[in-house]
N, C-alpha and C positions, 0 to 999 in steps of 0.2 A: 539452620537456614530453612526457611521454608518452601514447601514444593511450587515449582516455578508452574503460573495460570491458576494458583490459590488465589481465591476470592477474599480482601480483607473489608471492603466495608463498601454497601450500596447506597446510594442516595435518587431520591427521584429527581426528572431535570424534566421543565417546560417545554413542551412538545409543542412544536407549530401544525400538526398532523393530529386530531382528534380519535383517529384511527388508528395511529401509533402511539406505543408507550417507548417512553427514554428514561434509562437509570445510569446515571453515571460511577462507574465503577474504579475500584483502586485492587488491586492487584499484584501479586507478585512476580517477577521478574530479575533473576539473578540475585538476589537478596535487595532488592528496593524493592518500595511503592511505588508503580506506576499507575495512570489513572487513562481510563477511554470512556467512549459512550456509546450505548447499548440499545437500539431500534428492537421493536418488538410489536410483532400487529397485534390488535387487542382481539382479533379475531381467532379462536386456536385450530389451528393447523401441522401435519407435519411439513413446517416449514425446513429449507436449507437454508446452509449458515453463508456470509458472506462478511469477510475481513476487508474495512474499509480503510487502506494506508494512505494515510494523508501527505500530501504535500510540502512543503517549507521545512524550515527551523525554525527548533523554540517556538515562539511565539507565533510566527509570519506563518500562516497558512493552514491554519487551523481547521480544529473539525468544524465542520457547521452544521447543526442540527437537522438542517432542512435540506442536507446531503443526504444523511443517511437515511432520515424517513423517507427520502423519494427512493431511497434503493428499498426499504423494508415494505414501501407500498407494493412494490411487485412482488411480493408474496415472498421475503426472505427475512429473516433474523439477522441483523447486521452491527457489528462490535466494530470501534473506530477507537484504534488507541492513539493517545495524543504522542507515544514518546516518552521517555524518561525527563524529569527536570521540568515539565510544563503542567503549570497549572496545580501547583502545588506538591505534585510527583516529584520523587527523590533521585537524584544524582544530575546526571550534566549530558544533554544531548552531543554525540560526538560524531554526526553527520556519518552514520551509515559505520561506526563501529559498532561498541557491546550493545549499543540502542537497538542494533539489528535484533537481538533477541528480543526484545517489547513488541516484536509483532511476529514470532516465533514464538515465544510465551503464548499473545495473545487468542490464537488458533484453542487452547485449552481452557481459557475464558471461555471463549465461544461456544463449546460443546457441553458447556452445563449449561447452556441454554437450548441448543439446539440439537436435538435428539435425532434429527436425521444424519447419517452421515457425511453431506456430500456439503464439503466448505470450499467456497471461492474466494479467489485472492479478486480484489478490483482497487486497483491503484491509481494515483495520478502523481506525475511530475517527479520529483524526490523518491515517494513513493511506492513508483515503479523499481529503484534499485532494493529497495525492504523487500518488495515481494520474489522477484530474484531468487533472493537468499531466502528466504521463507519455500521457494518452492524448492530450492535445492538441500535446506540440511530438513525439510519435512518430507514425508510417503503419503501424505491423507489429502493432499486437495485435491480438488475437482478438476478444476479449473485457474488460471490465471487473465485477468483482463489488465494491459496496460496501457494506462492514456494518457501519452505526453511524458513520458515515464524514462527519466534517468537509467543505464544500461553502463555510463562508463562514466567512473569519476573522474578521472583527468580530463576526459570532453569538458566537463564542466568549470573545471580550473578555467579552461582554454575559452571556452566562450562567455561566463559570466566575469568579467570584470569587476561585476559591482559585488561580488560575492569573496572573489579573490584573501580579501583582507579577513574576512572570517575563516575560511577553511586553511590559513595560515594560522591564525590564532588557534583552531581546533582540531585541525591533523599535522602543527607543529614544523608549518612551511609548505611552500609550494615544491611541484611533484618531481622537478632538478633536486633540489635538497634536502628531501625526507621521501625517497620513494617507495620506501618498506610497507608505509601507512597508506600512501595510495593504492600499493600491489594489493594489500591484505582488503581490499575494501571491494575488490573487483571481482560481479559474478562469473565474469565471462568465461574465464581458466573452467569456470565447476557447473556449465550449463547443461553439460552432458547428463546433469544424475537430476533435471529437472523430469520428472515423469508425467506432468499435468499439459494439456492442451494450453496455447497461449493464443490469446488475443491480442495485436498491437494498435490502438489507434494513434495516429498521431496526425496536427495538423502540419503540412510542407512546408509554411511559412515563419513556424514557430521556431523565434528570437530566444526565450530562453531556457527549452531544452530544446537543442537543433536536431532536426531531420535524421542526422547523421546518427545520432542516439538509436532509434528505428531501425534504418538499415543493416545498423550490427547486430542488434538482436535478433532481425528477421535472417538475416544470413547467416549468424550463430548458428540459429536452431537446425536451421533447412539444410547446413550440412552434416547436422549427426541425423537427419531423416524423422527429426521431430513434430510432430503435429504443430502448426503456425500457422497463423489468419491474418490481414492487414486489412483494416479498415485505412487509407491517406485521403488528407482530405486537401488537393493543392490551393486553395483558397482560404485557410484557417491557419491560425496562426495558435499561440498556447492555451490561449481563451474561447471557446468558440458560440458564437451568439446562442441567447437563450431558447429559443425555439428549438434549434437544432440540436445544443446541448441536451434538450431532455426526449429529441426522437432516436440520440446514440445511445443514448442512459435507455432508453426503453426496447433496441435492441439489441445492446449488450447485453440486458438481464435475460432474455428470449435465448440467446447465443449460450448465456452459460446451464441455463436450465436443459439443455441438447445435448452438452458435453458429456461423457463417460470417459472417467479415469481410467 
């Protein structure tokens, strides 16, 4: 098998950012190829790294190029794995099971690129439960940002509806009838051995990771005396308008460059 965050094959990918470079990378991961993409300022610097965990399944929520260049324009090195099973990567996305490791792997992608030490987790929606577990079975990040960011799977059973019929198909029923698969999927039991500062933003009125998603994490943490920030924002909902979207992208990145592990 080969060692997991082994680099198997680079390819360059269309930058909408002249100032950043994108290589789309395949990697190893448990004994598959899994594939992400790779921001890089053309400028050199000792940049820090930042892990960009994307949103959806499969398909639905993808990285988007012009995500992670606008995180690498603030002066970081930023790796976006897509997940096992997308986009030509090998095996089957299994909503926040052995996939958890493709962005646990992908932390060691990262670090042959970015020579500094200090890697940040920055998440959204789905996301947000990867990075979770990414800060709890890792000792190296810096930082954690989560925006909009999944914290309990059963919450999600409970208020996605339209989701319901997949996570039955893919954790083998809902959380009355297969609850081993839900338990085993939950960081909350193991948030104690997160050791990195967390940021939470989330908007109050957001339909489909609800509010309630936030308040556990933020109370999770606050009662083993862990460093925790909340950005709420009562007027935004899971999307939040472009403007605004890119003055919290611009002082999250600010917020994580402050942090000490």
């Amino acid at each position: 098998m080969k060692t997991n965050g082994e680099i198997d094959y680079l390819r360059e990918y269309p930058s909408p950012n002249p100032n950043i470079k994108l290589t789309e990378i395949t990697y190893w991961s448990e004994g598959l190829r899994v594939k992400g993409l790779l921001a890089t300022p053309i400028a050199k610097a000792n940049y820090e790294g930042i892990l960009y965990l994307r949103g959806g399944m499969q398909g639905v929520g993808m990285v988007r190029p012009a995500r992670i260049a606008q995180l690498a324009s603030h002066g970081f090195i930023v790796f976006a794995p897509y997940y096992r099973g997308v986009r030509g990567g090998e095996g089957k996305d299994e909503f926040v099971g052995e996939d958890r490791f493709d962005a646990i792997n992908a932390v060691d992608v990262l670090k042959h690129f970015c020579l500094n030490k200090r890697i940040h987790l920055f998440a959204f929606s789905r996301g947000g439960i990867m990075a979770l577990w990414t800060g709890i079975l890792r000792d190296d990040i810096t930082s954690i940002v989560t925006w909009g960011g999944v914290s309990d799977i059963k919450f999600t059973y409970e208020e996605r509806v339209d989701m319901r019929r997949m996570m039955k198909r893919v954790l083998g029923g809902s959380p009355q009838k297969n609850p081993i698969v839900y338990e085993e999927r939950q960081p909350m039991p193991r948030v104690d051995e997160i050791k990195a500062p967390v940021l939470i933003i989330h908007g109050m009125l957001d339909d489909n990771v609800g509010f309630k998603h936030a308040q556990l994490l933020e109370n999770g943490l606050k009662t083993l005396n862990k460093h925790v920030e909340t950005w709420y924002y009562p007027e935004y909902t899971h999307f939040f308008p472009s403007d605004v979207n890119r003055k919290v992208v611009d002082s999250a990145c600010q917020w994580m460059k402050l942090q000490q592990l």
